[in-house]
CHARMM internal coordinates of N, CA and C (Angstrom, degrees):
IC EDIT
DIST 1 N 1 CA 1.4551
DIST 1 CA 1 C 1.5251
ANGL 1 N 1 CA 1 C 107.87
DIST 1 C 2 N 1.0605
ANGL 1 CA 1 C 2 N 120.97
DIHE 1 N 1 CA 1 C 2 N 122.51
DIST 2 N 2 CA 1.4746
ANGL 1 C 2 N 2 CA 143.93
DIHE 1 CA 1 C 2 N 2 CA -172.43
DIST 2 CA 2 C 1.8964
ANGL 2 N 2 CA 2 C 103.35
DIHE 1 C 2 N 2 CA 2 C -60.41
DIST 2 C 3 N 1.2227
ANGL 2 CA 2 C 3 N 129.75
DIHE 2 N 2 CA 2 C 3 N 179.60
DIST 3 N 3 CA 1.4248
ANGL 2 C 3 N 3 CA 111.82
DIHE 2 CA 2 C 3 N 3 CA -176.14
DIST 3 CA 3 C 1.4001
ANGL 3 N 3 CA 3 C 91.04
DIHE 2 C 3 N 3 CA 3 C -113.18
DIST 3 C 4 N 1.0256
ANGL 3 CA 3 C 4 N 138.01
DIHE 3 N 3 CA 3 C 4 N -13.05
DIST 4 N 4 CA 1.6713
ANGL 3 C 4 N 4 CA 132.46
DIHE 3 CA 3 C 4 N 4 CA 169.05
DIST 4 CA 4 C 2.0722
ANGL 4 N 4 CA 4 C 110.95
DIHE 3 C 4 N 4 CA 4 C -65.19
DIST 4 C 5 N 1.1666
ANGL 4 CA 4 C 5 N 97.51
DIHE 4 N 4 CA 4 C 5 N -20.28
DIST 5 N 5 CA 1.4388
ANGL 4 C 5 N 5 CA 106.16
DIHE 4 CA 4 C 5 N 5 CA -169.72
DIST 5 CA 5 C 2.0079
ANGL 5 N 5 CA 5 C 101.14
DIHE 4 C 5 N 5 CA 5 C -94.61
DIST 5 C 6 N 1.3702
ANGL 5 CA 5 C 6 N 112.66
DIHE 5 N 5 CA 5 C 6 N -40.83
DIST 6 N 6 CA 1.0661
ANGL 5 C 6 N 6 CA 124.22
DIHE 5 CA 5 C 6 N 6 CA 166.25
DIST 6 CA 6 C 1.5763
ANGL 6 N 6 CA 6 C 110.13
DIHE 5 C 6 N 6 CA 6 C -48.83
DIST 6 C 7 N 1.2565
ANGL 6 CA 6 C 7 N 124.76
DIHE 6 N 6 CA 6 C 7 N -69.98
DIST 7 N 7 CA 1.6247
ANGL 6 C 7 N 7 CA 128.34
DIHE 6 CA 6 C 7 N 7 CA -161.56
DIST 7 CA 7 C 1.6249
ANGL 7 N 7 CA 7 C 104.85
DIHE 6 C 7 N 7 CA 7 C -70.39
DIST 7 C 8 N 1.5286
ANGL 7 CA 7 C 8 N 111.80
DIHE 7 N 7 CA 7 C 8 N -0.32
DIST 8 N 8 CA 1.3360
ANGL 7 C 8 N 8 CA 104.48
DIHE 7 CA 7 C 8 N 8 CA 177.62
DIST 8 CA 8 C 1.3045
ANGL 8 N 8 CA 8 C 118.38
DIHE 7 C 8 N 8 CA 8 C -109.64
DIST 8 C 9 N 1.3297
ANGL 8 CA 8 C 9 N 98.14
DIHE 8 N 8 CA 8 C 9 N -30.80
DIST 9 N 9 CA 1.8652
ANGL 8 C 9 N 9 CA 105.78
DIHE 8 CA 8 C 9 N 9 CA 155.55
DIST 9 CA 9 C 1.1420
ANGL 9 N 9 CA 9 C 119.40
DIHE 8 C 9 N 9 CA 9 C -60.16
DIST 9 C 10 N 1.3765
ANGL 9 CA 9 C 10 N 130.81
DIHE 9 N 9 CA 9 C 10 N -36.64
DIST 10 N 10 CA 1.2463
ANGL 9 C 10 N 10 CA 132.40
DIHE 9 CA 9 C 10 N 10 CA 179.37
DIST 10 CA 10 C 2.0835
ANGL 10 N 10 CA 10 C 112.03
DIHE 9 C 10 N 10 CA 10 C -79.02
DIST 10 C 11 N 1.3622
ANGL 10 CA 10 C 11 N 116.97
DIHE 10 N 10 CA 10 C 11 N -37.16
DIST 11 N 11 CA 0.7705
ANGL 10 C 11 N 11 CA 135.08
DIHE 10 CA 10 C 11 N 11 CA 143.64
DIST 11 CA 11 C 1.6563
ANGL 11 N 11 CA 11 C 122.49
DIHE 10 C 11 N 11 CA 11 C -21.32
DIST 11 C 12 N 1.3909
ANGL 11 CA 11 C 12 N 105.89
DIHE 11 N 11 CA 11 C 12 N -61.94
DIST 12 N 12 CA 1.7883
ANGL 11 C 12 N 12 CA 125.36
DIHE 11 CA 11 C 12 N 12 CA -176.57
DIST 12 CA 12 C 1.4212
ANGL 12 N 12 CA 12 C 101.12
DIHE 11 C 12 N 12 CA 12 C -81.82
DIST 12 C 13 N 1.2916
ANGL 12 CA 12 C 13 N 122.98
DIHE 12 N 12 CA 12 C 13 N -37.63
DIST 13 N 13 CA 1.6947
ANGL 12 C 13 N 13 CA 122.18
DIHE 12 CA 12 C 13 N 13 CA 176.92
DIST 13 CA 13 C 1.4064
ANGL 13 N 13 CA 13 C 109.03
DIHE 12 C 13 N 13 CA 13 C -76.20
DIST 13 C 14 N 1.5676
ANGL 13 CA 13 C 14 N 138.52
DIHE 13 N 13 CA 13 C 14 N -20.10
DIST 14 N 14 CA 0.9438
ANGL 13 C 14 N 14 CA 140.31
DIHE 13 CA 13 C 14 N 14 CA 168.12
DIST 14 CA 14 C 1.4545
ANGL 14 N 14 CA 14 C 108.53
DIHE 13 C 14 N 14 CA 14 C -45.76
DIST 14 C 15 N 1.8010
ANGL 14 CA 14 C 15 N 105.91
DIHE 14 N 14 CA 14 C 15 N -68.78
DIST 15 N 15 CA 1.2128
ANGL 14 C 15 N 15 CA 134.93
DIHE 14 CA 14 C 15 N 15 CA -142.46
DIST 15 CA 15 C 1.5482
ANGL 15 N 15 CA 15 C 99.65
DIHE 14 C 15 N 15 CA 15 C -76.38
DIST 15 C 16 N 1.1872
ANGL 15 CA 15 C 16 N 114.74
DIHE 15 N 15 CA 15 C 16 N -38.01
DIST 16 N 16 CA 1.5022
ANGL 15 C 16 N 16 CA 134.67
DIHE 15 CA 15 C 16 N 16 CA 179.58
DIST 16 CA 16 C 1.4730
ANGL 16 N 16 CA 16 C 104.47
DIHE 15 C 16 N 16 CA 16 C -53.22
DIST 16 C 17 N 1.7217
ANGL 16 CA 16 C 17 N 109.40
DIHE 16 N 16 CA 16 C 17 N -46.29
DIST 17 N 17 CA 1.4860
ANGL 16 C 17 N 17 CA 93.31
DIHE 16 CA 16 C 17 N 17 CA -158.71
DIST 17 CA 17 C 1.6432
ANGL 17 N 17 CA 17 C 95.33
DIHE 16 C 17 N 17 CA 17 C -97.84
DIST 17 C 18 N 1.2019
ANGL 17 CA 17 C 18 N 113.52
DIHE 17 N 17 CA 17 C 18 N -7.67
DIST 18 N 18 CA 1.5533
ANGL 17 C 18 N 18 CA 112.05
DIHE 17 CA 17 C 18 N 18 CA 164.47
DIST 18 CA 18 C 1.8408
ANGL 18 N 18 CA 18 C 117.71
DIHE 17 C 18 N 18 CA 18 C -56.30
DIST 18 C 19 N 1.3991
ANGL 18 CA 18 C 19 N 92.87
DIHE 18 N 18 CA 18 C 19 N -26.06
DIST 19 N 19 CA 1.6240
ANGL 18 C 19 N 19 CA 98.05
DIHE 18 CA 18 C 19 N 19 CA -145.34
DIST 19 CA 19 C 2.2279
ANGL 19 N 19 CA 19 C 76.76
DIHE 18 C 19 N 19 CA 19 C -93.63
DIST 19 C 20 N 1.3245
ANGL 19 CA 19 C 20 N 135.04
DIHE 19 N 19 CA 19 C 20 N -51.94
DIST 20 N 20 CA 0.8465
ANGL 19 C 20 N 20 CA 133.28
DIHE 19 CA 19 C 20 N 20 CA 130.75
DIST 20 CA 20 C 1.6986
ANGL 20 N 20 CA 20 C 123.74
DIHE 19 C 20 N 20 CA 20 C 30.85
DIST 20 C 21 N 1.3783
ANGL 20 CA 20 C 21 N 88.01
DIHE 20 N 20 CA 20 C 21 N -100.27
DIST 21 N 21 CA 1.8574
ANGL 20 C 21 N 21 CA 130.35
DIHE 20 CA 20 C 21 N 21 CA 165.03
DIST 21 CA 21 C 1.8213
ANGL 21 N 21 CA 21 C 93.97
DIHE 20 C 21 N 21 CA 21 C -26.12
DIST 21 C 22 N 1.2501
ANGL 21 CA 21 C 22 N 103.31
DIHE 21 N 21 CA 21 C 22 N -75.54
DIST 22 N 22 CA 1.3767
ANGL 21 C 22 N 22 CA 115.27
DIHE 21 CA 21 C 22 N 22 CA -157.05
DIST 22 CA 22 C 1.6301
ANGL 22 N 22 CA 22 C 93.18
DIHE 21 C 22 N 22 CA 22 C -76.20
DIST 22 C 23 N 1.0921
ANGL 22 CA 22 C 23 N 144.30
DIHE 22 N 22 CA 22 C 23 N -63.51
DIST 23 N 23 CA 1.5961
ANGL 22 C 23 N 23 CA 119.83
DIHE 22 CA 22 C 23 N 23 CA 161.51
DIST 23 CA 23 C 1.3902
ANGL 23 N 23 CA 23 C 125.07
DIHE 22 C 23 N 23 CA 23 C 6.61
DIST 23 C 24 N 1.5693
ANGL 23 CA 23 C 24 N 104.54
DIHE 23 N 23 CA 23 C 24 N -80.14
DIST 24 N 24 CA 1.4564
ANGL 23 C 24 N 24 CA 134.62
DIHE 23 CA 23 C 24 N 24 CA 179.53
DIST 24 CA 24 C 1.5400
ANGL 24 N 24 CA 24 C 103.51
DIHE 23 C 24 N 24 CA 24 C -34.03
DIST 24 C 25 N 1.4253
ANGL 24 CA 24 C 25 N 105.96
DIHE 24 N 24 CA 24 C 25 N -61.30
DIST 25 N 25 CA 1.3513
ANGL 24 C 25 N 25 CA 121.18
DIHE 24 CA 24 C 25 N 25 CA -167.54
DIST 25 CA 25 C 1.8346
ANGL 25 N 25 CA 25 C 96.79
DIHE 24 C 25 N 25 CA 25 C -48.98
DIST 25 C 26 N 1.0993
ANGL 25 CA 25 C 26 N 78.04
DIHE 25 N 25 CA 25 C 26 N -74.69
DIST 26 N 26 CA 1.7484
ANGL 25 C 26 N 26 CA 92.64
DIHE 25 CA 25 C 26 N 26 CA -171.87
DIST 26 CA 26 C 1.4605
ANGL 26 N 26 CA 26 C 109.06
DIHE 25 C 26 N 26 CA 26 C -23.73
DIST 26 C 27 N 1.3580
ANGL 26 CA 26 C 27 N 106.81
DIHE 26 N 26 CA 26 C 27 N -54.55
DIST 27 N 27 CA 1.9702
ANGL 26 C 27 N 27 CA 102.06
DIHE 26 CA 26 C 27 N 27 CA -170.75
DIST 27 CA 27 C 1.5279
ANGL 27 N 27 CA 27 C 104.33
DIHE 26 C 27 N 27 CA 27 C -79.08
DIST 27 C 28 N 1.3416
ANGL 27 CA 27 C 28 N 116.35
DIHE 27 N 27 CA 27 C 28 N 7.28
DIST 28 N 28 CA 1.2500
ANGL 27 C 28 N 28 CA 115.41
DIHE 27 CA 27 C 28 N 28 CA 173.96
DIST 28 CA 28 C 1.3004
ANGL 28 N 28 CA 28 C 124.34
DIHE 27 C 28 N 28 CA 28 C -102.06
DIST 28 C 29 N 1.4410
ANGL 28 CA 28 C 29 N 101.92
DIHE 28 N 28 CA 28 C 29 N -9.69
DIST 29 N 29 CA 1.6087
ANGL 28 C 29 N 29 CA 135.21
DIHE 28 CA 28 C 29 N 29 CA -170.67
DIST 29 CA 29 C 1.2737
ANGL 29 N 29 CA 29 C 123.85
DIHE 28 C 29 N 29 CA 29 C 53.37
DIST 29 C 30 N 1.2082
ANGL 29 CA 29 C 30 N 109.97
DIHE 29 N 29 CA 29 C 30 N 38.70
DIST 30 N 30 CA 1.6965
ANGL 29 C 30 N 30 CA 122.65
DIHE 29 CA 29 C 30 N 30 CA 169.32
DIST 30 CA 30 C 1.4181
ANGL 30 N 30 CA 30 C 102.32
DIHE 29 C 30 N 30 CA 30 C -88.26
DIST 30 C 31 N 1.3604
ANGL 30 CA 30 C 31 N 134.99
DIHE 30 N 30 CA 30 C 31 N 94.83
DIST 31 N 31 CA 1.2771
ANGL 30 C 31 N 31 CA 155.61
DIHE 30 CA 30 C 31 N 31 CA 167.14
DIST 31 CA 31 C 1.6430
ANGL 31 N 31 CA 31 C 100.59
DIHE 30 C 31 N 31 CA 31 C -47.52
DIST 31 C 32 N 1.4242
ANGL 31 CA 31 C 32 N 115.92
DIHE 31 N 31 CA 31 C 32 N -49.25
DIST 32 N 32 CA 1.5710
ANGL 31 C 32 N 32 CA 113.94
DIHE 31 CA 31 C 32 N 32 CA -143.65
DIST 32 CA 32 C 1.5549
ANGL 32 N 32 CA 32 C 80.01
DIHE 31 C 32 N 32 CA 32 C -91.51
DIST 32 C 33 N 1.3347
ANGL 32 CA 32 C 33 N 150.49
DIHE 32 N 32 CA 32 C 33 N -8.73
DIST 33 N 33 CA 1.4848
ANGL 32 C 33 N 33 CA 137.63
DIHE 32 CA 32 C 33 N 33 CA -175.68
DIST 33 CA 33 C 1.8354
ANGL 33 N 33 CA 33 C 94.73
DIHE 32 C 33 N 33 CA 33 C -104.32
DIST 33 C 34 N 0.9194
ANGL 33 CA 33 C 34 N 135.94
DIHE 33 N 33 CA 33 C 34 N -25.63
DIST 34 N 34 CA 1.2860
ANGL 33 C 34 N 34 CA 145.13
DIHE 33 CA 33 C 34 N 34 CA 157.91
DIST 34 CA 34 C 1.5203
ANGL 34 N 34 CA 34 C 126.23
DIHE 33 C 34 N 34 CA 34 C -31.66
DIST 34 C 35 N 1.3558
ANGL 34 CA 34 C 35 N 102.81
DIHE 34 N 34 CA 34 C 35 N -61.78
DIST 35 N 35 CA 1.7997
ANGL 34 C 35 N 35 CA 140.68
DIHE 34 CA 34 C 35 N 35 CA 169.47
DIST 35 CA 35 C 1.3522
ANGL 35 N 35 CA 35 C 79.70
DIHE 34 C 35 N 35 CA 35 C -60.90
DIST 35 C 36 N 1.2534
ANGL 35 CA 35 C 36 N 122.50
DIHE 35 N 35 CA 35 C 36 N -111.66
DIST 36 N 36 CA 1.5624
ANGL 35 C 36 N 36 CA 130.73
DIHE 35 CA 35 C 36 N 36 CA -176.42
DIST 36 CA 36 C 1.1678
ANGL 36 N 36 CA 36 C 120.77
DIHE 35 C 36 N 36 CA 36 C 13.59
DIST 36 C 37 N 1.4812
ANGL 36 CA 36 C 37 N 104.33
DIHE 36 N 36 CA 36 C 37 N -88.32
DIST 37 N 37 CA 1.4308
ANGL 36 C 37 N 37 CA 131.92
DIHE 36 CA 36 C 37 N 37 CA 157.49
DIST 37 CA 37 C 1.7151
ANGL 37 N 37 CA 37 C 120.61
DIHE 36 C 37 N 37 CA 37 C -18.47
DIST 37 C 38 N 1.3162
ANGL 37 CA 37 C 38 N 107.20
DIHE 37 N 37 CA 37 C 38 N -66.67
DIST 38 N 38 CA 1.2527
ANGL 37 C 38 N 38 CA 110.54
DIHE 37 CA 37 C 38 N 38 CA 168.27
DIST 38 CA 38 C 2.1304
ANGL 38 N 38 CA 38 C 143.31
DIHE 37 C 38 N 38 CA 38 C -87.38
DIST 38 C 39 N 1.9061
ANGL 38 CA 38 C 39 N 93.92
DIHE 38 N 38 CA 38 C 39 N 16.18
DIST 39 N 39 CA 0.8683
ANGL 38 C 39 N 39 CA 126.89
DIHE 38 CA 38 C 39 N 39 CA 135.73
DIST 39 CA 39 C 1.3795
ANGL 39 N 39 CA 39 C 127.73
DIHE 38 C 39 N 39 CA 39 C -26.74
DIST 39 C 40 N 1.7242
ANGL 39 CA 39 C 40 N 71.66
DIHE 39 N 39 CA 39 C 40 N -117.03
DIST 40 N 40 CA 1.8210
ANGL 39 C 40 N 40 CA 112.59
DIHE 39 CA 39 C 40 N 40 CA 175.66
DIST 40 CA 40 C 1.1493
ANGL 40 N 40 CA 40 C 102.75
DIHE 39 C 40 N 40 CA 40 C -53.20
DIST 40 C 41 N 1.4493
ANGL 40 CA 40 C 41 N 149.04
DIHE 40 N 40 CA 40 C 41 N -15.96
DIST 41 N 41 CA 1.7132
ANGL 40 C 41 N 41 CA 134.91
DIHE 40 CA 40 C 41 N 41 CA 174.89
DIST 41 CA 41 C 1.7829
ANGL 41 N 41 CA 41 C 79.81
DIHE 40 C 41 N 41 CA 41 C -89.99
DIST 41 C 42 N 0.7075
ANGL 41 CA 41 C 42 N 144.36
DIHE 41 N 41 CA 41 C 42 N -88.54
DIST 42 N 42 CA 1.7847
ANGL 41 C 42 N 42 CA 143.00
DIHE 41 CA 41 C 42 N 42 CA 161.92
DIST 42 CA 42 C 1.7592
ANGL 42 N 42 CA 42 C 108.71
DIHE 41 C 42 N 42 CA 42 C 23.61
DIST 42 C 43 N 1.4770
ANGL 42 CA 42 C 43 N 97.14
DIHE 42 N 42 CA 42 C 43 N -58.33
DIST 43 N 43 CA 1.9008
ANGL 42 C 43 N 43 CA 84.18
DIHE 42 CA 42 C 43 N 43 CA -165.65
DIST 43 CA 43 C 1.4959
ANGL 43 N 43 CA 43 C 82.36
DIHE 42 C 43 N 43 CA 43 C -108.78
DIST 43 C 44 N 1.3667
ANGL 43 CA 43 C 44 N 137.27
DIHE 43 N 43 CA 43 C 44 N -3.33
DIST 44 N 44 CA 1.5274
ANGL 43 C 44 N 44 CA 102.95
DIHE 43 CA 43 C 44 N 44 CA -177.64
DIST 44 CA 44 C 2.0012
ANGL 44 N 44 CA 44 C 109.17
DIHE 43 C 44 N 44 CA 44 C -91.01
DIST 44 C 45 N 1.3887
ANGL 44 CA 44 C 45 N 98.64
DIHE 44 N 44 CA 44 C 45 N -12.89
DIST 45 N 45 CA 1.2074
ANGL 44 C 45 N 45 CA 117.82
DIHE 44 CA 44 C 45 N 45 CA 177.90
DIST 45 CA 45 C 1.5640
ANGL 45 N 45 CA 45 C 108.15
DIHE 44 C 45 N 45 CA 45 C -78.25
DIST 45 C 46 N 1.4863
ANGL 45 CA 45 C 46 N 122.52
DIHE 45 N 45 CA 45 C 46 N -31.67
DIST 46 N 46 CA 1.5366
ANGL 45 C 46 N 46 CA 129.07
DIHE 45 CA 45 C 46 N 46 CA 173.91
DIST 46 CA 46 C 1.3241
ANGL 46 N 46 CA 46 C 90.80
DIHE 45 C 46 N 46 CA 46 C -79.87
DIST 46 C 47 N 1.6303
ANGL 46 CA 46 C 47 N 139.29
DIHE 46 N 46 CA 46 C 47 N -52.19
DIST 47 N 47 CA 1.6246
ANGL 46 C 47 N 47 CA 96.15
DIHE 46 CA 46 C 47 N 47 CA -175.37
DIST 47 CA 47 C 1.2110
ANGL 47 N 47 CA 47 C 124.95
DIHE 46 C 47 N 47 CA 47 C -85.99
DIST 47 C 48 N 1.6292
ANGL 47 CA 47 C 48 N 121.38
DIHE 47 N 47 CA 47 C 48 N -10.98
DIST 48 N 48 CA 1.5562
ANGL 47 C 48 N 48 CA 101.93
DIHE 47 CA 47 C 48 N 48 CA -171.69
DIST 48 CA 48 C 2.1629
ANGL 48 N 48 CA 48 C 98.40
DIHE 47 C 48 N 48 CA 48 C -72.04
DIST 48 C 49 N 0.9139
ANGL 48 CA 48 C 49 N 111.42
DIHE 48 N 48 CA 48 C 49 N -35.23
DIST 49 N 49 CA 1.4588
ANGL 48 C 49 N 49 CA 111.50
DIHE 48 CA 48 C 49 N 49 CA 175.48
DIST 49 CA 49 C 1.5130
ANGL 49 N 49 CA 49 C 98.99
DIHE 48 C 49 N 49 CA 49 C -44.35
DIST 49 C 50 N 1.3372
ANGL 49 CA 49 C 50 N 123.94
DIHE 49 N 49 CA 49 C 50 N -68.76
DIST 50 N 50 CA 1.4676
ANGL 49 C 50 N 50 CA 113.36
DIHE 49 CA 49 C 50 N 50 CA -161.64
DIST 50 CA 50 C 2.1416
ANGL 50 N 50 CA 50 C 113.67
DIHE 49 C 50 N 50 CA 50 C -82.34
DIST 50 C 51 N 1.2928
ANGL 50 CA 50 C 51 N 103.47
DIHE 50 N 50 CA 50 C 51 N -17.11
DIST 51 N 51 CA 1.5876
ANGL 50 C 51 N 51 CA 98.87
DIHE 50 CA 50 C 51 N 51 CA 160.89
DIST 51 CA 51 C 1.5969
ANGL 51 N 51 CA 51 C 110.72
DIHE 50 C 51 N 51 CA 51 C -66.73
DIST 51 C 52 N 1.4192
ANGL 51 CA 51 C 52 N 127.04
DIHE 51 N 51 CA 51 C 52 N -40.47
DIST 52 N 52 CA 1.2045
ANGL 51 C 52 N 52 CA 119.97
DIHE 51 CA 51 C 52 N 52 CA -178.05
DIST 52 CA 52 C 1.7666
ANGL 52 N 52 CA 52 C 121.23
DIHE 51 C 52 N 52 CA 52 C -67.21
DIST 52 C 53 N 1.5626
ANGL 52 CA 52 C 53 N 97.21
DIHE 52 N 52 CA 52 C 53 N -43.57
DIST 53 N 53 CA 1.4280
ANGL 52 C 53 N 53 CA 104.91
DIHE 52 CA 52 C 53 N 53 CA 169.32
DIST 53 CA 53 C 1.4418
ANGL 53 N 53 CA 53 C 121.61
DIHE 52 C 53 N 53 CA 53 C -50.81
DIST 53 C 54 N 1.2727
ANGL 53 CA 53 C 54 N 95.81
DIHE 53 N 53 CA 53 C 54 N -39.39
DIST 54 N 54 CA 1.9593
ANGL 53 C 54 N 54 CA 111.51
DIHE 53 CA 53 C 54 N 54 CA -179.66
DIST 54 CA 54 C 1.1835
ANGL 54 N 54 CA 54 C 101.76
DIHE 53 C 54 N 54 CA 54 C -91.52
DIST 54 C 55 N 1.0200
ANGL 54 CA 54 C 55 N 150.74
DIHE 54 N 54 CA 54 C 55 N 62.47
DIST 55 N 55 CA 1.2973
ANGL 54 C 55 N 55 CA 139.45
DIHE 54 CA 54 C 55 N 55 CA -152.87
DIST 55 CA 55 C 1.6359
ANGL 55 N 55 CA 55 C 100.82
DIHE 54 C 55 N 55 CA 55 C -135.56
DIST 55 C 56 N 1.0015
ANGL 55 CA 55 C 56 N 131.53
DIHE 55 N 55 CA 55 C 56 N -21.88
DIST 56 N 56 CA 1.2653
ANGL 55 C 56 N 56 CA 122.32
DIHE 55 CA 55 C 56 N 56 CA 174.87
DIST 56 CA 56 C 1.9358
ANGL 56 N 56 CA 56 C 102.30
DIHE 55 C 56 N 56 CA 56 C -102.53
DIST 56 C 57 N 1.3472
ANGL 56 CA 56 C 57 N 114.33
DIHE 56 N 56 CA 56 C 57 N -15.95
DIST 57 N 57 CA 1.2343
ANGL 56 C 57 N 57 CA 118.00
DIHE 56 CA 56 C 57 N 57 CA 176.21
DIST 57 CA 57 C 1.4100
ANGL 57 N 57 CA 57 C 116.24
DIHE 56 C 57 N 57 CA 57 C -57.70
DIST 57 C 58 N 1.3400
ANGL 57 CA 57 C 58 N 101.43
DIHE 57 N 57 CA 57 C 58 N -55.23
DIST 58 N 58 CA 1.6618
ANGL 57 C 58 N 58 CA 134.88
DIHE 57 CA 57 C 58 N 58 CA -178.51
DIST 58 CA 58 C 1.9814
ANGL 58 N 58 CA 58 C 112.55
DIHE 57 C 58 N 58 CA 58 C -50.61
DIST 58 C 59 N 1.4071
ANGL 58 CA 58 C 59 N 90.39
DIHE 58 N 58 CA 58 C 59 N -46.97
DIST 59 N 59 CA 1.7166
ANGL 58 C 59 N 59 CA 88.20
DIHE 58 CA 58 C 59 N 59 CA 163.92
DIST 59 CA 59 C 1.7303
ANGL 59 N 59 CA 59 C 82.63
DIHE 58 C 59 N 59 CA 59 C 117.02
END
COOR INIT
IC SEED 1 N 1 CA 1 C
IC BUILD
């Protein structure tokens, strides 16, 4: 596995268990870990998409 293929899997397992996280929350009805939750899976999911895209740019 190439390292561009790595940081995006890891990337998608991030986002997954964020997205996860905020589930949980939800049937638990914590609104404010929800928001959160679907944040931070939000921008970590916007950069591993755009480090991979840029990825030969980047070096």
């Amino acid at each position: 596995m190439d390292a561009r293929r790595g940081a995006f899997a890891l990337v998608t397992l991030v986002t997954a268990i964020m997205a996860i996280r905020g589930l949980v929350a939800f049937r638990n009805g914590d609104l404010g870990t929800v928001g959160r939750q679907l944040g931070v899976g939000g921008i970590v999911l916007a950069f591993g998409i755009g480090l991979v895209r840029h990825w030969d740019d980047i070096g």
